[in-house]
Structure formats: structure tokens, C-alpha cells
N, C-alpha and C positions, 0 to 999 in steps of 0.2 A: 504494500500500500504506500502512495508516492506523497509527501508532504500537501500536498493539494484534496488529496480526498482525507487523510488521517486530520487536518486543521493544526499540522507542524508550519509554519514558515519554510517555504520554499528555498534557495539561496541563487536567484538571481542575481540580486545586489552586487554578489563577490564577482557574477562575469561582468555586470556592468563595469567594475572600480577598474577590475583586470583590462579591460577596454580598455578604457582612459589611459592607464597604466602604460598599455601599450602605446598607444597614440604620444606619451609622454617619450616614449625611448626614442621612438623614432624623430619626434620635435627635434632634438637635439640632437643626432646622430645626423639627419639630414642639413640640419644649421652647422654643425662643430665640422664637419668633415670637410672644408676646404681649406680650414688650418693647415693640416699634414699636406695636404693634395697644390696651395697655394706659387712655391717654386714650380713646380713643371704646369700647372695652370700658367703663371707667366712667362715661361720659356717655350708651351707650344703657342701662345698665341701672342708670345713678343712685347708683352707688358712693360711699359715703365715704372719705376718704383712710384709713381705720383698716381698711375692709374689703377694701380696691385690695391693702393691705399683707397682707393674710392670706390672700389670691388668690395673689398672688407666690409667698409664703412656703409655700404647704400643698404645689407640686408638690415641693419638699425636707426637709420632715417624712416622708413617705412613702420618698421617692426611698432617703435614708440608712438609713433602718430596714427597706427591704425587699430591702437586698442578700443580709444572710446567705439568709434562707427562699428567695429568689428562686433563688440559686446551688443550696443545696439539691433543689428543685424539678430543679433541670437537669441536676444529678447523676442521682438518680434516674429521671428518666424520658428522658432524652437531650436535648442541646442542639438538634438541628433542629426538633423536636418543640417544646419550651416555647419557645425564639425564636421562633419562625413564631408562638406563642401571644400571647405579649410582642407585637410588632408588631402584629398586628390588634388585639390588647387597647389599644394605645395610639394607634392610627388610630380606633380607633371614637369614643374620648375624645376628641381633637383634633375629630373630626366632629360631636358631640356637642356639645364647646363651643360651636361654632355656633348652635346650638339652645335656648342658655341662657336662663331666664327671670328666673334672679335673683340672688342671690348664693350662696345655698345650694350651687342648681345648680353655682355655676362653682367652688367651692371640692371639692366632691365627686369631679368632676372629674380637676382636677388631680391631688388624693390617688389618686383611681386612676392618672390617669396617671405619675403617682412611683412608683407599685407596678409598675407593668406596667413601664417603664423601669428599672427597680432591676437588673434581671438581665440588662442589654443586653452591657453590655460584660465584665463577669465570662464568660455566656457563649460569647462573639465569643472572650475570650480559649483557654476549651476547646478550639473548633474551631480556629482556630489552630496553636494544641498539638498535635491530631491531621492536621491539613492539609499542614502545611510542613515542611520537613527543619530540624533544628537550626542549620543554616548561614545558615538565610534566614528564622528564625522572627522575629527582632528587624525587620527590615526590613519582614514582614508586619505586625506588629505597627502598625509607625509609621503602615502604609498604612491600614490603619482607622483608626487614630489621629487621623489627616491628617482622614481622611471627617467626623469628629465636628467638627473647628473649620473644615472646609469649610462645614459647614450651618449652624456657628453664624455663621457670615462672610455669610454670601450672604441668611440669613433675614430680617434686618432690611431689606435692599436690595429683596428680592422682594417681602417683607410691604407694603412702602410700594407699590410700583410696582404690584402684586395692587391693593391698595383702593382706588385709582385710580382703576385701567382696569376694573376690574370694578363701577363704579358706574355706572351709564346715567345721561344727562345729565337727563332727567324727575325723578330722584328729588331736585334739588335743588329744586323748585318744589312738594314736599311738605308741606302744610300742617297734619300731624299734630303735635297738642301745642303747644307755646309755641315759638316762632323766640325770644323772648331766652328767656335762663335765669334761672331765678327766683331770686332775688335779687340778682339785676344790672339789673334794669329800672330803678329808680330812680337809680342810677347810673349807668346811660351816660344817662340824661334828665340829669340836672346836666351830665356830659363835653360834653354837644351845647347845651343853654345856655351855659357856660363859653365854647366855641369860638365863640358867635356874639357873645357881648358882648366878644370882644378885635378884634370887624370894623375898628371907627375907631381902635384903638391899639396893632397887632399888634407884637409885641415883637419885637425882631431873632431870637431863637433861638424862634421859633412852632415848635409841634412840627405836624408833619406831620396828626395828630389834629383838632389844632383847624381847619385849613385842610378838610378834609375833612366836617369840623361845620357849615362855614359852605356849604362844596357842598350838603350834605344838607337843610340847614336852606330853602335854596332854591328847592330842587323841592317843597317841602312847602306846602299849604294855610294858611288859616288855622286852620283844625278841625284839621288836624296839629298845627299850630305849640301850640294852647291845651291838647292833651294829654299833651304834652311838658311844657308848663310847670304843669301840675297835677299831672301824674306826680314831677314834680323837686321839689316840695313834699312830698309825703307824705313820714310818719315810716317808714311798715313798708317794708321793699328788698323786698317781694314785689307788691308793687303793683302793678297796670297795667290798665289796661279790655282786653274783647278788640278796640276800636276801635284801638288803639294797634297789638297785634300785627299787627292789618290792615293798616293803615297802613306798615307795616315790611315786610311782602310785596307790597304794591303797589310801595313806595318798589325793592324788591329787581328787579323789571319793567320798571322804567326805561332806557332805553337812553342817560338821559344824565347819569346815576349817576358812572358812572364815568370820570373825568376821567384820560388817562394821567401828566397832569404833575403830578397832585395823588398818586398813588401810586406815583410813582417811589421815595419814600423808606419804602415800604410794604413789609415783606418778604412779599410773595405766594408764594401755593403755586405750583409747576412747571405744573400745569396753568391757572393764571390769569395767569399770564404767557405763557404759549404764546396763551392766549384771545386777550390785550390785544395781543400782536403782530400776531396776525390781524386785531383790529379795524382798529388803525394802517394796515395794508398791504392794506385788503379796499374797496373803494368800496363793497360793499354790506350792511355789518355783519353781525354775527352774527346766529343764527338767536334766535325768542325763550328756547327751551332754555339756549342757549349763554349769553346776557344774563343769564340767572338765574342760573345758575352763577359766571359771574366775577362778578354784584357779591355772590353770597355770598359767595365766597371773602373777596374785596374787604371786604367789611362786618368779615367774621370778624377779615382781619390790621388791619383801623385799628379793631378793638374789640374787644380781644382778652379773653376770657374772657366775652365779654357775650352775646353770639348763638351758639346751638345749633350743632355741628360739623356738617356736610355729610357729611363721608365717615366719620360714628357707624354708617354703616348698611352701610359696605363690610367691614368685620371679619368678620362674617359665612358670607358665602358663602367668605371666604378659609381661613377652618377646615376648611369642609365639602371644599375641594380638595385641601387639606394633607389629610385624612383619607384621601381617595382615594389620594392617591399612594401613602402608605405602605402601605396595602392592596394596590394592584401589586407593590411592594419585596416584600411577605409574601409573594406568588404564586409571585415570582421569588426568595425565598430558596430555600421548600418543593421547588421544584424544582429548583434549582443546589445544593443541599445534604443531606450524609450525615454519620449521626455518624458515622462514620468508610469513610477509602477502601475496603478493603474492603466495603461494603456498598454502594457506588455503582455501577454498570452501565456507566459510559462510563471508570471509574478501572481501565488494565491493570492488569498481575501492576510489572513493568517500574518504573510508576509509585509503586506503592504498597510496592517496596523501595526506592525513591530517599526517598520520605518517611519511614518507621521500615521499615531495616532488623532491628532485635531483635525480637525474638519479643513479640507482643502478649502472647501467652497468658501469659509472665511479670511485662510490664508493669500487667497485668488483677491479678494473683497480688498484687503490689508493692501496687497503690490497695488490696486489700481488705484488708489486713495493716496500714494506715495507723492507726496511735495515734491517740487524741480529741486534741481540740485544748487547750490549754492553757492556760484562761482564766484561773489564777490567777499564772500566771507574767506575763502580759500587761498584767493588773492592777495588778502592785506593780512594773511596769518603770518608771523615770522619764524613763529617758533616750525609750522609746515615746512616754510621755504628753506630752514635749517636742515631738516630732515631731506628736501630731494637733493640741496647740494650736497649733502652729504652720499645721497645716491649716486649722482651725477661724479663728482671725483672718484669714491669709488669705482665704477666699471671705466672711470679711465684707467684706473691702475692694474683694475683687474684681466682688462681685455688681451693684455700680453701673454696669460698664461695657456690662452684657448687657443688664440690667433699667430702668436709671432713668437712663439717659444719653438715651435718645430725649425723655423728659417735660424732663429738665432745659434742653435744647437747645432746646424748642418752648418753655419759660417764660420762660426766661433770655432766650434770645437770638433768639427770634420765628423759628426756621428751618423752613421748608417740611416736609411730612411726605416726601419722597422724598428729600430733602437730610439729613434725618433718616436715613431709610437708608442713604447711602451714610460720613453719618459714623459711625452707629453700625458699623458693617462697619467701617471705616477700623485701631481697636484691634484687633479680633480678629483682622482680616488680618496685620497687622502683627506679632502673639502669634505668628502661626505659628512666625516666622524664631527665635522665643527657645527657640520646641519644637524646632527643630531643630538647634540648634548649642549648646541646655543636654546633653548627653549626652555631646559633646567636651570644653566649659569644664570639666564635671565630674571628668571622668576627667584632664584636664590640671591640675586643680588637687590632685586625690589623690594624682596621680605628686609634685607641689612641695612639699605639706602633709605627707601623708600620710593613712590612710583618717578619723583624725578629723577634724581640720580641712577633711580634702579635701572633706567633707560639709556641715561648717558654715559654711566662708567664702563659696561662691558661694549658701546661704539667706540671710546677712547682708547680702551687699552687693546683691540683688536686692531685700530687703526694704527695704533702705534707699530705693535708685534707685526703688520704686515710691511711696513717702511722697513724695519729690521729686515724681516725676509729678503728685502730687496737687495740691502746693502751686502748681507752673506757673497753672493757672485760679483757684486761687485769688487769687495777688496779681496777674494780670489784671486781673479782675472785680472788685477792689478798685479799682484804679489806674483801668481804663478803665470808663464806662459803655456795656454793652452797646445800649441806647437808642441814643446817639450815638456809639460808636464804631467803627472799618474794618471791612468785611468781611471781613477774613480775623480776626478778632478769634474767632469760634467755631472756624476751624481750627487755632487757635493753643493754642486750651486743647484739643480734641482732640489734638496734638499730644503735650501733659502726659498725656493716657488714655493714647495708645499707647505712651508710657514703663512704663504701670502693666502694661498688658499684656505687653509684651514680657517686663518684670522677673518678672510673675507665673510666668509659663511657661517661663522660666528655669531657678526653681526647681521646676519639674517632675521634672527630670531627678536631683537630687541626693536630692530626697525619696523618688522610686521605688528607686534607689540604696540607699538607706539602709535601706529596708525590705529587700531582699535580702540586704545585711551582714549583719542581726539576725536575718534569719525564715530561714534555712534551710530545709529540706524547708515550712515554715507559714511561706512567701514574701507569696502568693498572700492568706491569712486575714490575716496581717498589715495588705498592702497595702489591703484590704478595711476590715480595722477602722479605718485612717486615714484612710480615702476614706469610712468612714460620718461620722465628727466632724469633716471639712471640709465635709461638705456637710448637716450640720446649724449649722456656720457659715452658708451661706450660706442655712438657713432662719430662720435666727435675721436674717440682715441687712437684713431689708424689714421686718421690725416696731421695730427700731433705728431705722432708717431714716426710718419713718413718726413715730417718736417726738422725733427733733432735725426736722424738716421743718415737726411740727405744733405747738412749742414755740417755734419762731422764726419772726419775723415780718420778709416780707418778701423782698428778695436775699440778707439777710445767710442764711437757712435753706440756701441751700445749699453757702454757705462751711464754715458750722457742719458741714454733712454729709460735706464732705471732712475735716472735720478728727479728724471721728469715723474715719473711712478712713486716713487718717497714723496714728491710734494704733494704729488696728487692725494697721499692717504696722509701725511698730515695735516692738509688743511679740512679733508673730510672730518677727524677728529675734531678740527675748530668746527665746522661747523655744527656737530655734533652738541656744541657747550649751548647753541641756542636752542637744543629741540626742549621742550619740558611737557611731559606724558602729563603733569598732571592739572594740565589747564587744557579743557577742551573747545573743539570748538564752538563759538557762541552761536549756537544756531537754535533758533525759536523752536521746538518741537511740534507744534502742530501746522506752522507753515513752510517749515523749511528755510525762513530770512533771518537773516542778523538781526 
């Protein structure tokens, strides 16, 4: 006998939350994943650092301006309805990026995919609301919650591991376009003379480059050898015959290229080290495919920025799947989802008093009786506008960790695209444990403080602790040359991110907080208006970003750029000192006016 005829409560509820849940993963996994995937987005389709940054920046121009209309939208015509629409809307976009031809395209894009996301989680929050009993709404809530830095945790790990496995070994023996990059030709010509003129008087600290110059310089002809040194003369850095490029795809063919003891100090990709294992332990070497692939790889990490990426061409196909998935999610929202129990076919009678026993028809009665909202009270609040600046610098600080921590790690310190992954995941995973135990710190410090302080001390000392994080890679990479120094040197300043993450997420918990102090019945619009001017912080923080990056020359650019991130979270702190939880807003209760 099935909960519907016995008068048990059914448990629809949990595939509703799980929907959501889901819808939740993939929000983020579809948004995060062009973090990793960002370098060979710009090298296949020829990006400037000014336009990489307005790519970044466009899916949060959109994202923050189209919460209110979004949520509106969902109001009126029902939240399974416009979700289900959102999701495909933003799967086709994800798909689509794929397909991109240029920059236009990918900027277009985005802004729609900001739009079509704008209403994800406002409406996740509705259903919710109608789903779960008030006893176990807050726990639902987290459960989606959870699903969103699930996807942002796993995307970068997957996005690397996707463009990988998803490139066939053939396409690195693709001879479309220039194998080096133009205006690096004349300069890896000097790098590969340099290393052969230090043969007879190699200096004790020979960087690994040059030893691999003189490998190279060996297998080469004489017609090699005089093109190089005619190439390494020219004034223009664009220069090169295409007898050269030739020359560098035969050179790539070689089976005896690649030397394992001359790139042991080589930081190789995960899959050209797997290659060169094999070669080591295989009497019958690698296949010619295989040959081509690791001395690209090989060529790429001992000449880095000079020859065309290999896996510029696996982004790709990785959008158009990310596209699909979501597109199932939507199949499987539409279906496991009603705006409300009542209207669902497998939700009993049983179930749907365990989730609102009160009478809807008064709760219905209650929404349409509901005052306009109070835009002028909102306006001249200062203690509010404390709280979004404090958003708003926030996701400036924080946008580095999701967006430009993969690029920094691949410039700075020569790390694999899959090791790439697993440390950009490393912060976010880490962020979780702050989301979950910022909610207790909070309320434990409201009980010692009281509701104002209790509000503003755990944003201060999280803003603080996240400027710290910063500074950790910073006097690293001062002190140590990443060049020459330990291995663990990259997980050591990741370590400094996951400080930033943790602390960010921290203060999650006191700012949601604070907004319900102040918002009363306009909880929800509140929390919304501070959640649109944080996360026009974080459209703002890739063209900042682009701007200390492209003014500073060198390693010092990324110092520079944490240090713009310390200001950002110290002044979020100040602003912090104006928010005060326990002055609400002055708004008349039965009209809704000051």
C-alpha cells in the first residue's frame, strides 16, 4: 500500500528540492567553466587581453540587472514554467558558445546567458517556499545552495580533464595556420641561438631552455640552422618564411626530439608525461600520433608563449556537452516539478498538509494585498548602501579565484592544464566548509555582540583574513622564483586563495542575516538589491583587472593585481562598520512608505 492510499505523506518534495539541486550544479558549472577553458578561448579566436576582459565581465553586466524583471517574469507566469525556460535558455548559450566565431559572438552570448541565469536562484528560492514545511525550508535551502559551489568546485577539474580526453590524438599534427605565434617567431629564433652559443661555456645554473636549444639545434639541417639565424636578425617579431614553420612540424615528427632527461625540469602537461612514461617503459615507442603530440606538448612547456596551444581546439566540443547536459536537467526539472503541491499528481492530500498546513486561498489573498516596494526608502538607507558596497568590493576580490587563477597558474608558474583544475577547485572546495559553519559563527557572535556588532564583526575579520590570503602568494613570489623554485611553491600560494575563499563565504552568512534584520516582509527584494551590486562588483572586476595586468610589466602584474584584491577587501571591511542589523528599515507596515 503506497503512501497515497495508506494517508502517509508521499515524498515528492525531496525530487522537487533534488531538481532544483540539480539545476543548481549545473548554474555554475555552465557559468565557472570558461575560467579553465579562457586561454585557448582566446588563442583560437585571437582575443586581446582588453577583449578576454569584456568576455569575462559581460556574463555579470547582464547577470545583476536581470534579477529584478527575471523574478518578475516568475511571478507572473509560474516558477516551473520560466525555470524550465531559464535553463534551456542558458544550455543553448553554453552550446552556442561552442560555435563562436568571434568576439562579438562570444560577448552576446554571455549577456544572454546572464539574463537567462539572472532568475535561477530567486526562482529555486519560490519553489522552495512552496515545497518544504517551514521546519526544513532552511536546510532545503542550503541543499541547493550546496549544488551551486558543487558545480563551481568540480567545473574547472572537469573543464580541464573534458579538453583533454576529448581531443583525438590526429589533431595535434594539424597544420592549419602558423605553429608559432606571431610575434614570437623572432624571438624564440634569438632563445634557440642564445642556447647554442652557451655549448662550450655553459654556466652552472643553464636553465633547462637552453639545454633543450642545443637538443633542437641538432637534429636541424643546415637550411634549418640559416633560417633561424636570418629569422633572429630581423627587426619586425612577425617575421618568418613558411620554410621555417615547416621546419618546426617536421622538427615536431621526430622521434628523437625529445630527450626525457633534458625535460625533466620541464613542467609538462598530465598527458605528456603519461606519453614520456610510456616511451621510457615501451621497447617499441610511441605511435607517430602519439610522437606529435608529446613533442608539442614538449615544445609548448620549454617555449612557452611561442608555439600555438594544442588543446585551443578542445574548448569546443566541451561547451556543446555542457549545453546538452543542462538541456536533460531542463527535461528533468519540467517533469519532477509543480508550482505548487497541489497541482502535482504523485503529491497526496497527506503530503501536501505536512508542507502548508494554512489555507493557501488566504496565503494567495496575503501576496495580492502586498504594498509596492519601497524604492525611496532603500535609497536614502546608508546603513543598506554599506552592506552592497561591501558586496560590490567583495566579488571584486573574489572574482580572481573562479576566473583568473587558472591563467595566473599556467603564466606564473608553468602548471599543467589538469593540475590547473584540480587547483583551481582546491579554493572553492575549500569555500564550502566557510558556507557552512558562517551561519553558527554568526548567530554565536550576535548572542556575545549583540545584533549590531553581531553583524559587523565576523564581515571584518573575514575581510581582513581574506586580504591576508592574498598577501601569502604575494611575498612568495617575491621571495621565491617561481622559475627555480619547489614544487609545492604553486600549492603554497593556493593555499593563500583558499584563505580568501573560505573568509569570502564566511561572510555569507552575516550579510544574508542582515538583510533579514532590515527587510522584513521586503526580505527577499532587499537581499536581491545587494546581490545585484555584488555582482556588478564582480562585472566590474575583469576590466580592473585587465587594467593593473596591462599597465604592469612582467611578474610584478600580478602582484600588482593582488594588491588591487587587498584593497578591495579592506575597504569592504570599512564598509562593513556602516551596516547596523539592528535599525530597520523605516517602512510603514500597512502601506509599504516611509
Amino acid at each position: 500500500m503506497d503512501g497515497a492510499e495508506s494517508g502517509r505523506p508521499t515524498r515528492v518534495r525531496f525530487g522537487v528540492v533534488a531538481a532544483a539541486c540539480a539545476m543548481s550544479i549545473v548554474l555554475y558549472l555552465d557559468r565557472v567553466c570558461v575560467g579553465i577553458a579562457q586561454p585557448y578561448i582566446a588563442e583560437d579566436l585571437q582575443l586581446s587581453t582588453g577583449q578576454l576582459q569584456w568576455f569575462l565581465s559581460a556574463f555579470f553586466w547582464s547577470y545583476a540587472l536581470g534579477q529584478v524583471p527575471a523574478g518578475w517574469f516568475s511571478d507572473r507566469y509560474g516558477p516551473r514554467l520560466m525555470l524550465t525556460i531559464y535553463i534551456v535558455a542558458w544550455s543553448l548559450f553554453t552550446a552556442f558558445l561552442g560555435l563562436s566565431a568571434g568576439f562579438i559572438s562570444l560577448v552576446v552570448l554571455r549577456l544572454g546567458m546572464g539574463l537567462a541565469q539572472a532568475g535561477a536562484y530567486p526562482t529555486a528560492a519560490v519553489i522552495v517556499s512552496r515545497w518544504t514545511p517551514i521546519s526544513s525550508r532552511a536546510r532545503a535551502s542550503s541543499f541547493v545552495a550546496f549544488g551551486g559551489r558543487l558545480g563551481g568546485a568540480i567545473a574547472p577539474v572537469l573543464t580541464a580533464a573534458l579538453i583533454v580526453a576529448i581531443l583525438p590524438l590526429a589533431i595535434s599534427s594539424y597544420s592549419e595556420g602558423s605553429l608559432l605565434r606571431p610575434g614570437k617567431v623572432v624571438e624564440w629564433c634569438r632563445v634557440v641561438l642564445s642556447g647554442v652559443e652557451t655549448a662550450d661555456s655553459k654556466p652552472p645554473s643553464e636553465s633547462p631552455q637552453a639545454a633543450i636549444s642545443r637538443r633542437l639545434w641538432s637534429l636541424l639541417d643546415d637550411s634549418a640552422r640559416q633560417q633561424i639565424r636570418v629569422s633572429a636578425a630581423l627587426e619586425s617579431p612577425d617575421a618568418a618564411s613558411p620554410e621555417l614553420q615547416q621546419t618546426v612540424r617536421q622538427l615536431l615528427s621526430d622521434p628523437a626530439f625529445f630527450d626525457d632527461t633534458l625535460f625533466q625540469q620541464v613542467r609538462l602537461q598530465g598527458e605528456a608525461r603519461s606519453l614520456a612514461n610510456r616511451l621510457g617503459a615501451s621497447s617499441t615507442g610511441l605511435s607517430p600520433e602519439e610522437t606529435v603530440r608529446l613533442n608539442r606538448l614538449a615544445f609548448e612547456a620549454a617555449y612557452p608563449g611561442v608555439a600555438s596551444q594544442v588543446y585551443r581546439f578542445g574548448w569546443r566540443p566541451v561547451m556543446l556537452l555542457y549545453g546538452g547536459i543542462s538541456l536533460a536537467v531542463a527535461g528533468w526539472f519540467w517533469l519532477a516539478v509543480r508550482d505548487r503541491p497541489e497541482l502535482h499528481p504523485r503529491c497526496n492530500a497527506a503530503e501536501r498538509h505536512l508542507i502548508r498546513p494554512e489555507s493557501l486561498a488566504t496565503a494567495s489573498t496575503a501576496a495580492a494585498t502586498q504594498p509596492p516596494f519601497p524604492w525611496k526608502v532603500i535609497v536614502q538607507n546608508l546603513s543598506l548602501w554599506g552592506s552592497c558596497g561591501s558586496q560590490f568590493l567583495t566579488n571584486v576580490g573574489w572574482f580572481f579565484l573562479v576566473f583568473s587563477l587558472p591563467a595566473y597558474l599556467a603564466e606564473v608558474h608553468r602548471v599543467s592544464l589538469v593540475q590547473q583544475g584540480w587547483m583551481t577547485m582546491t579554493p572553492v572546495g575549500v569555500g564550502i566548509f566557510g558556507m557552512l559553519i558562517g551561519g553558527w559563527w554568526t548567530d554565536a557572535a550576535t548572542r556575545r555582540f549583540g545584533l549590531k556588532w553581531g553583524r559587523r564583526v565576523p564581515l571584518l575579520i573575514t575581510r581582513g583574513t581574506a586580504a591576508l590570503g592574498y598577501t601569502i602568494p604575494m611575498v612568495l613570489v617575491a621571495l621565491v622564483s617561481p622559475e627555480t623554485g619547489p614544487k609545492w611553491l604553486p600549492w603554497a600560494c593556493v593555499a593563500g586563495f583558499s584563505l580568501v575563499a573560505v573568509s569570502t563565504d564566511l561572510g555569507v552568512a552575516p550579510t544574508w542575516a542582515y538583510c533579514q534584520d532590515v527587510g522584513g516582509k521586503y526580505t527577499g527584494a532587499v537581499l536581491g538589491w545587494g546581490n545585484m551590486w555584488g555582482n556588478l562588483g564582480a562585472a566590474m572586476a575583469p576590466l580592473l583587472y585587465g587594467l593593473v595586468l596591462t599597465s604592469v610589466e612582467g611578474p610584478a602584474a600580478w602582484n600588482a593585481l593582488f594588491g588591487l584584491c587587498i584593497g578591495s577587501f579592506v575597504l569592504s571591511g570599512v564598509c562593513a562598520l556602516v551596516i547596523d542589523a539592528s535599525r530597520p528599515l523605516p517602512i510603514e507596515p500597512e502601506t509599504g512608505v516611509a
